[in-house]
C-alpha positions as a Markdown table, in Angstrom:
| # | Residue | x | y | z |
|---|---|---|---|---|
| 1 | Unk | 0.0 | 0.0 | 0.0 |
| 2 | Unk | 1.3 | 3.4 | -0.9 |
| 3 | Unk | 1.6 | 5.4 | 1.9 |
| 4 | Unk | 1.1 | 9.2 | 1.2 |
| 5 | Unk | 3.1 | 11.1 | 3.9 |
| 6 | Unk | 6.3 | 9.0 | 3.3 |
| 7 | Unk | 6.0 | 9.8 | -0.3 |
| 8 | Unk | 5.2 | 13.1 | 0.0 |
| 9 | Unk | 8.4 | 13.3 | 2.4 |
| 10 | Unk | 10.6 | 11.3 | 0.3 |
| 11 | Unk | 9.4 | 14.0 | -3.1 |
| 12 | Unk | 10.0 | 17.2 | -0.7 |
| 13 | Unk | 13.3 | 15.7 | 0.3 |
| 14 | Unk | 14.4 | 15.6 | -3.5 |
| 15 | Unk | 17.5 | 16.4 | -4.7 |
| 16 | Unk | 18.7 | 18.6 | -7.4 |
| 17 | Unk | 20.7 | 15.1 | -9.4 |
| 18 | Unk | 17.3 | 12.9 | -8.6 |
| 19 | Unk | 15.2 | 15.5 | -10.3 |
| 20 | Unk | 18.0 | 16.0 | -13.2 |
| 21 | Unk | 18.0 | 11.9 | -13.6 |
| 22 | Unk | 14.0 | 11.6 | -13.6 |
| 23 | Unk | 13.9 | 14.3 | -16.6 |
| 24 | Unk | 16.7 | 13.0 | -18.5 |
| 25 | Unk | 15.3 | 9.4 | -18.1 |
| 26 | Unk | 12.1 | 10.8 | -19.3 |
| 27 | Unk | 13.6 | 12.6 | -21.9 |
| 28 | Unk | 12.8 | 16.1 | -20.4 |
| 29 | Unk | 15.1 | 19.0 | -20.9 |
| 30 | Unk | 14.9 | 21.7 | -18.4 |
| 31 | Unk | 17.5 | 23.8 | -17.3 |
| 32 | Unk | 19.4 | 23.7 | -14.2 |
| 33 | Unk | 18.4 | 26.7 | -13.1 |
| 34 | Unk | 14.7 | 26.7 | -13.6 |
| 35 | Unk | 14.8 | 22.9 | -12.1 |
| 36 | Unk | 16.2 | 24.6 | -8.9 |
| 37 | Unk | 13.1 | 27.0 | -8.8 |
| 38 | Unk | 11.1 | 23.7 | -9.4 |
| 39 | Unk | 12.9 | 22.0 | -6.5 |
| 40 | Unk | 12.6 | 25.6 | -4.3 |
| 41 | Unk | 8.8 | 25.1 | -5.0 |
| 42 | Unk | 8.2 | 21.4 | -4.1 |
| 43 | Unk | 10.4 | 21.9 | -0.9 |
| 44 | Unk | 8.9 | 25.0 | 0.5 |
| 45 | Unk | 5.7 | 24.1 | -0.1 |
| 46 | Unk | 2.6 | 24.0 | 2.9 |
| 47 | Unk | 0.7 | 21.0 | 0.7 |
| 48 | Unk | 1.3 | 17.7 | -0.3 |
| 49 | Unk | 3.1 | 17.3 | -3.1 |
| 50 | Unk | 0.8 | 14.0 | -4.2 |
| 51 | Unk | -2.8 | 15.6 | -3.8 |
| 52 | Unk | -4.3 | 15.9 | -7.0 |
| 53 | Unk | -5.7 | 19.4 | -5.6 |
| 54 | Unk | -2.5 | 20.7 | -5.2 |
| 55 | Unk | -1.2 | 20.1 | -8.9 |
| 56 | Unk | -2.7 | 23.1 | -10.3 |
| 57 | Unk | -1.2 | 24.8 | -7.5 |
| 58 | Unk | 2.1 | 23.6 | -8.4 |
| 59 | Unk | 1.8 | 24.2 | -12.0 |
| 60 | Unk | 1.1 | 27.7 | -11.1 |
| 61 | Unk | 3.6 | 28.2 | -9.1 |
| 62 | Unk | 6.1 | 27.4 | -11.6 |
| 63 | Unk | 4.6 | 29.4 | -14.5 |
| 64 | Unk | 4.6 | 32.3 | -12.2 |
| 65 | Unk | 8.3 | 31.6 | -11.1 |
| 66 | Unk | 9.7 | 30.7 | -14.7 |
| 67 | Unk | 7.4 | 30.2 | -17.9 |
| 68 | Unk | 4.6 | 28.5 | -19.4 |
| 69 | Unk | 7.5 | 26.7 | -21.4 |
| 70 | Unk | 9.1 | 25.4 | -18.2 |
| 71 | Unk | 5.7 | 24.8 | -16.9 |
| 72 | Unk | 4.5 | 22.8 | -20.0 |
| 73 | Unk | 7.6 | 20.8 | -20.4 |
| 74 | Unk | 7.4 | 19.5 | -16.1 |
| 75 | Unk | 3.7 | 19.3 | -16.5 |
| 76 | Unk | 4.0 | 15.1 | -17.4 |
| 77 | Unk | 6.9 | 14.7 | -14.6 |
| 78 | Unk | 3.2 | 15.3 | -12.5 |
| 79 | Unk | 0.9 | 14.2 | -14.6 |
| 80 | Unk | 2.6 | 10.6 | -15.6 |
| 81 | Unk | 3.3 | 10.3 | -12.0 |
| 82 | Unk | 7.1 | 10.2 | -12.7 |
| 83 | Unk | 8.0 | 11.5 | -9.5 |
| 84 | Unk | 5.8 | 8.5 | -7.7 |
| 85 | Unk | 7.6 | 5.4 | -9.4 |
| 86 | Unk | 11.2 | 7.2 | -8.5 |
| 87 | Unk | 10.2 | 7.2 | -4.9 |
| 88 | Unk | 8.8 | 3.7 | -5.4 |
């Protein structure tokens, strides 16, 4: 059984090579510097990362940080679940 708060712990523990690896493995090219905002966001964040209420929030945040680009090019890293079969 997956258990929400150890994932959401695990994800908001990420680090900067794990998130580079998931992207490259999943053939997503985002810049270093706009995956550190990404990371910024999912670390200092007051909701869990894995509630499907707090994607849009997420996506959001990111446009408003960086771009729609940046935004459109993470947006399957969430929607595919990428980030929940890493931590798996």
């Amino acid at each position: 059984m997956l258990n929400l708060y150890h994932m959401n712990h695990r994800i908001q523990n990420l680090s900067l090579k794990v998130l580079r690896r998931i992207c490259k493995s999943h053939d997503i090219v985002i810049a270093d510097g706009d995956l550190k905002i990404i990371l910024h966001i999912i670390k200092n964040n007051p909701y869990p990362v894995l509630n499907d209420e707090y994607e849009p929030i997420l996506l959001f945040e990111i446009t408003r940080e960086t771009s729609d680009q940046v935004c459109n090019t993470f947006k399957p890293i969430l929607e595919k679940d990428y980030l929940i079969q890493e931590m798996d």
